[in-house]
NUDO-849892 format. One record per residue (C-alpha): x, y, z; residue in one letter; residue number from 1. Coordinates in Angstrom, 1 decimal. Example, Ala and Ser with C-alpha at 12.3 -4.5 7.8 and 13.67 -1.06 7.14 Angstrom:
2
<node x="12.3" y="-4.5" z="7.8" rest="A" nr="1"/>
<node x="13.7" y="-1.1" z="7.1" rest="S" nr="2"/>
***
This chain:
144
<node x="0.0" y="0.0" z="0.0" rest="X" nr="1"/>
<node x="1.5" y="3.4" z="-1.2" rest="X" nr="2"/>
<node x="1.3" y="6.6" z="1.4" rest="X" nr="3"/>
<node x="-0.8" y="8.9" z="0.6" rest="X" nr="4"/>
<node x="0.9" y="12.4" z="-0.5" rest="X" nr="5"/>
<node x="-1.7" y="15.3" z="-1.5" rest="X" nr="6"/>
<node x="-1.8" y="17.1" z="-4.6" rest="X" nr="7"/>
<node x="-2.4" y="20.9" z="-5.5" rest="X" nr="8"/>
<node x="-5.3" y="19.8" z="-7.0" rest="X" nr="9"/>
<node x="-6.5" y="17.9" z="-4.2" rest="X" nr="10"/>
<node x="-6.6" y="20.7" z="-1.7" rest="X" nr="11"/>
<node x="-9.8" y="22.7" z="-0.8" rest="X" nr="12"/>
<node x="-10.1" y="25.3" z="1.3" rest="X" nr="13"/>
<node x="-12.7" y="26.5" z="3.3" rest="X" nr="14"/>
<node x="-13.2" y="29.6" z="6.1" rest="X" nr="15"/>
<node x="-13.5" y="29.1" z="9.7" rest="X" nr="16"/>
<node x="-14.3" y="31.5" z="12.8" rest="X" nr="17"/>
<node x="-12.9" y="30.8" z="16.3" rest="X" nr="18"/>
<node x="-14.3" y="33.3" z="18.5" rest="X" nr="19"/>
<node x="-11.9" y="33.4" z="21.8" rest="X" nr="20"/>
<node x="-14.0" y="35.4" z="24.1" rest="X" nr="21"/>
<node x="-13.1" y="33.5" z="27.6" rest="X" nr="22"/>
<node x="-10.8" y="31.0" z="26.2" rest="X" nr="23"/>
<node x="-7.7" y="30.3" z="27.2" rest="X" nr="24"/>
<node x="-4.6" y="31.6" z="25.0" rest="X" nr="25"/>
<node x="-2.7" y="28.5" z="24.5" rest="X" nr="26"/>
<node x="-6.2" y="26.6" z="23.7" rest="X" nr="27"/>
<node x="-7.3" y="29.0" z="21.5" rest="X" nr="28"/>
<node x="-3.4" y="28.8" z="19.6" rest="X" nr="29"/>
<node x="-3.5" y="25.2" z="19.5" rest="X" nr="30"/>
<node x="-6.5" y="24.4" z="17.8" rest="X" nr="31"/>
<node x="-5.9" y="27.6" z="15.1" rest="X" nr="32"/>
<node x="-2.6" y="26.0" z="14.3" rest="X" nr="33"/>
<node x="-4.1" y="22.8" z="13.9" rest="X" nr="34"/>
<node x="-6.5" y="24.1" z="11.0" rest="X" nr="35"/>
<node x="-4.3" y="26.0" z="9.5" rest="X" nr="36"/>
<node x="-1.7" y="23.5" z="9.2" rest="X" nr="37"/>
<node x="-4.7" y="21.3" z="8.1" rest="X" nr="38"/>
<node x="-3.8" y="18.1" z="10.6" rest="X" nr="39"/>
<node x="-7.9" y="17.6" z="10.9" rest="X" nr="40"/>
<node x="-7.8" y="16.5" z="7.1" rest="X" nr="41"/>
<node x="-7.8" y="13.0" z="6.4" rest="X" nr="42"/>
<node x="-4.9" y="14.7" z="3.3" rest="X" nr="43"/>
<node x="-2.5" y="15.9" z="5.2" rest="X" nr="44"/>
<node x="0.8" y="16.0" z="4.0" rest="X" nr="45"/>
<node x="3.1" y="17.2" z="6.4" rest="X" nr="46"/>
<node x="5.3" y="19.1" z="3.4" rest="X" nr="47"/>
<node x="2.2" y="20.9" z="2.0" rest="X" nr="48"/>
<node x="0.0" y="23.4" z="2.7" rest="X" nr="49"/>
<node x="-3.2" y="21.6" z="3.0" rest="X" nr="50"/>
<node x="-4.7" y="24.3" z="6.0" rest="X" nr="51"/>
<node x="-7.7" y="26.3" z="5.5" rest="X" nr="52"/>
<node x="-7.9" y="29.8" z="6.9" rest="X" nr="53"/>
<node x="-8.9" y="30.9" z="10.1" rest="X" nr="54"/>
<node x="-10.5" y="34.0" z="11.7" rest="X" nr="55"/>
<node x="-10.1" y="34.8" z="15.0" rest="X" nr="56"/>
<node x="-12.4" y="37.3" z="16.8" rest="X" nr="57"/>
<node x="-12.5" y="38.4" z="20.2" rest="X" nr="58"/>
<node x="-9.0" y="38.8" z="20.7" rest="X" nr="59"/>
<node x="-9.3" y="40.9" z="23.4" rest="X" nr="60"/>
<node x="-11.0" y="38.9" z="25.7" rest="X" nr="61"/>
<node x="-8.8" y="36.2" z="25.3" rest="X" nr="62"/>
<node x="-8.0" y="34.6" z="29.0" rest="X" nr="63"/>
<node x="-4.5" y="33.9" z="30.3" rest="X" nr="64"/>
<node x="-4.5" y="31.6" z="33.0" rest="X" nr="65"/>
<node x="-2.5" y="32.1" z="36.4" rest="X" nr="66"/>
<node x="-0.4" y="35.2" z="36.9" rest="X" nr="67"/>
<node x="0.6" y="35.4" z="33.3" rest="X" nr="68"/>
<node x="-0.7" y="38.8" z="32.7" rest="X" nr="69"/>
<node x="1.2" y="40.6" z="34.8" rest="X" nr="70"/>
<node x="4.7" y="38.0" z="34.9" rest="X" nr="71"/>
<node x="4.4" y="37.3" z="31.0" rest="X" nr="72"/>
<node x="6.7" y="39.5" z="29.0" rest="X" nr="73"/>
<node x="7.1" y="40.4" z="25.4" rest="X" nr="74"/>
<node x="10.5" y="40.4" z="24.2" rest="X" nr="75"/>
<node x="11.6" y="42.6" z="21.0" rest="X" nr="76"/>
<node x="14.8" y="43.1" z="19.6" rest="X" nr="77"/>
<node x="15.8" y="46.2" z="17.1" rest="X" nr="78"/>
<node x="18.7" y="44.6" z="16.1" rest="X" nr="79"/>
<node x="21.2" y="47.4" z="17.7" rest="X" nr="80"/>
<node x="23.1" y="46.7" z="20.8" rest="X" nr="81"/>
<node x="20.9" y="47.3" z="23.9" rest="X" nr="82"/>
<node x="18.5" y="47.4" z="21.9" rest="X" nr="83"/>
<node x="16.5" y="44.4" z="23.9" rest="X" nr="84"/>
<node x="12.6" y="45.7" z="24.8" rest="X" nr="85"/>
<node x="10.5" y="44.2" z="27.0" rest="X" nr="86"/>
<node x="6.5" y="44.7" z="27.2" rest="X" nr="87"/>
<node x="4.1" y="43.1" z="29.7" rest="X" nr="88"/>
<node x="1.2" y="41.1" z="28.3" rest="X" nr="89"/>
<node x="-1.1" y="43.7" z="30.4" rest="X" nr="90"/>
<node x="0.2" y="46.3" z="28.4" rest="X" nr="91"/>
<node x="0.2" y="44.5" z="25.1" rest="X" nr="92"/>
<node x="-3.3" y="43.3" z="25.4" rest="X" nr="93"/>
<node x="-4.1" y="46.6" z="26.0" rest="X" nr="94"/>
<node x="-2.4" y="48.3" z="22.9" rest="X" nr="95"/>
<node x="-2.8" y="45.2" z="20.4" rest="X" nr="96"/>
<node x="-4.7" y="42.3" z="21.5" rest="X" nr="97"/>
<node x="-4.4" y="41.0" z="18.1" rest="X" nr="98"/>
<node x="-0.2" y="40.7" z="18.1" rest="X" nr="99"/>
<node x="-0.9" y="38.3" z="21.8" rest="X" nr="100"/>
<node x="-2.7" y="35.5" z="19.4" rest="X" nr="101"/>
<node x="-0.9" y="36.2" z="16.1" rest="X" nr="102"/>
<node x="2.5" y="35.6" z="17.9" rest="X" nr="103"/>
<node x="1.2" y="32.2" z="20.1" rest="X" nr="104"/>
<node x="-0.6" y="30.7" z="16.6" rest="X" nr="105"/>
<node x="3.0" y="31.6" z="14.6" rest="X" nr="106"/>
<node x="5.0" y="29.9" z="17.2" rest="X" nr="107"/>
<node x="3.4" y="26.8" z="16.8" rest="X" nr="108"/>
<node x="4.1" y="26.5" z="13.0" rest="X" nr="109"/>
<node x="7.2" y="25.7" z="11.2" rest="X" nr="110"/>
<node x="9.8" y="27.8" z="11.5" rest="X" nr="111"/>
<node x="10.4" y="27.4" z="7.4" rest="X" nr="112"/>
<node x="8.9" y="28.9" z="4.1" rest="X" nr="113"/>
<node x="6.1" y="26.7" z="4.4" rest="X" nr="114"/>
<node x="5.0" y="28.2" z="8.0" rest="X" nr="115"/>
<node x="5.7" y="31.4" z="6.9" rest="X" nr="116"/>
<node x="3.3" y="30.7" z="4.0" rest="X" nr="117"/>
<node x="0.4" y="28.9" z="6.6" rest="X" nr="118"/>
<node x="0.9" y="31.8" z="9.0" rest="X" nr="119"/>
<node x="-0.5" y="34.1" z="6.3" rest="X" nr="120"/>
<node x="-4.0" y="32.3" z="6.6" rest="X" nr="121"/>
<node x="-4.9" y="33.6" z="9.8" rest="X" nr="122"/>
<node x="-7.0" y="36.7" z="10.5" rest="X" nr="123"/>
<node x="-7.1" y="38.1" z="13.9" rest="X" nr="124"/>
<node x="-9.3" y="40.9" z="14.8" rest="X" nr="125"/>
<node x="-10.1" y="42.3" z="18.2" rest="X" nr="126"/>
<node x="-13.9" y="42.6" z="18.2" rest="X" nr="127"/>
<node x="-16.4" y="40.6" z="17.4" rest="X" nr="128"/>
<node x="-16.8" y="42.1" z="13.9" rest="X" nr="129"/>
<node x="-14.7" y="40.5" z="10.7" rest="X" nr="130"/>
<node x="-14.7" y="41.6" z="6.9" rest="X" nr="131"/>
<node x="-14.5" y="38.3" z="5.6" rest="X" nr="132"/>
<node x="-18.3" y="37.6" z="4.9" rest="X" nr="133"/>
<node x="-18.1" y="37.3" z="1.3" rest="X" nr="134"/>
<node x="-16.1" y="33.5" z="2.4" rest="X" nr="135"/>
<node x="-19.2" y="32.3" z="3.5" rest="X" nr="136"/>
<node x="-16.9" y="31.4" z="7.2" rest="X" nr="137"/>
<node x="-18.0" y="28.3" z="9.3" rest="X" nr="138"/>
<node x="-18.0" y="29.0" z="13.3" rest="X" nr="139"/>
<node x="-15.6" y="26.2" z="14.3" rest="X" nr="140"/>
<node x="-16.7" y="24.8" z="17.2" rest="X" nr="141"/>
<node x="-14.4" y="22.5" z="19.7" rest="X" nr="142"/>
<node x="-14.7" y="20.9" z="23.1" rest="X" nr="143"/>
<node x="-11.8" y="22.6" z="25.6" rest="X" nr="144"/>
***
């Protein structure tokens, strides 16, 4: 029996919503990663991109668990010498809640072209409205 490898042609691609209002951060991450990937596709090929896009809304009322608010920092380098900065999550959920999910959900993919290429699939907004209508999105809906 030969493995199964996915063509272009084979690939379809369909619109989902994850609303993260009271989820946690990491839960939230996971399962976007996992769709865009496309690892709950019976043809998934780990060398393609096979994903189907994802919007996330709610971003701002995304939970984090613990004292990770306040102890949970942000690093940021310029690329000159001392030029290290550090931002709370308190303070970064409060200037862009969208960069918190955009930078957990990129994280979990490949570090390569191909990630790169998934990671531009995902849609994160910050309220509960999105401009993507037209895709016709399915609310993906998960047990946590």
């Amino acid at each position: 029996m030969n493995t199964f490898m996915a063509k272009p042609t084979d690939i379809e691609r369909n619109w989902y919503v994850i609303d993260a209002s009271d989820k946690p951060l990491g839960r939230v991450a996971t399962e976007a990663a996992r769709i865009l990937r496309g690892k709950h596709k019976p043809i998934f090929t780990p060398h393609m991109d096979t994903g189907d896009f994802i919007i996330i809304i709610n971003a701002e009322k995304v939970l984090l668990t613990g004292n990770k608010l306040k102890q949970k920092k942000y690093y940021h380098h310029s690329g000159y010498p001392g030029g290290l900065r550090e931002t709370a999550y308190s303070d970064l959920m409060v200037k862009k809640p969208t960069l918190v999910l955009e930078k957990a959900v990129k994280g979990m993919l490949p570090h390569n072209r191909l990630g790169r290429a998934t990671a531009k699939k995902l849609k994160v907004y910050a309220g509960g409205e999105h401009p993507h209508a037209a895709q016709q999105p399915q609310i993906w809906e998960w047990d946590l």
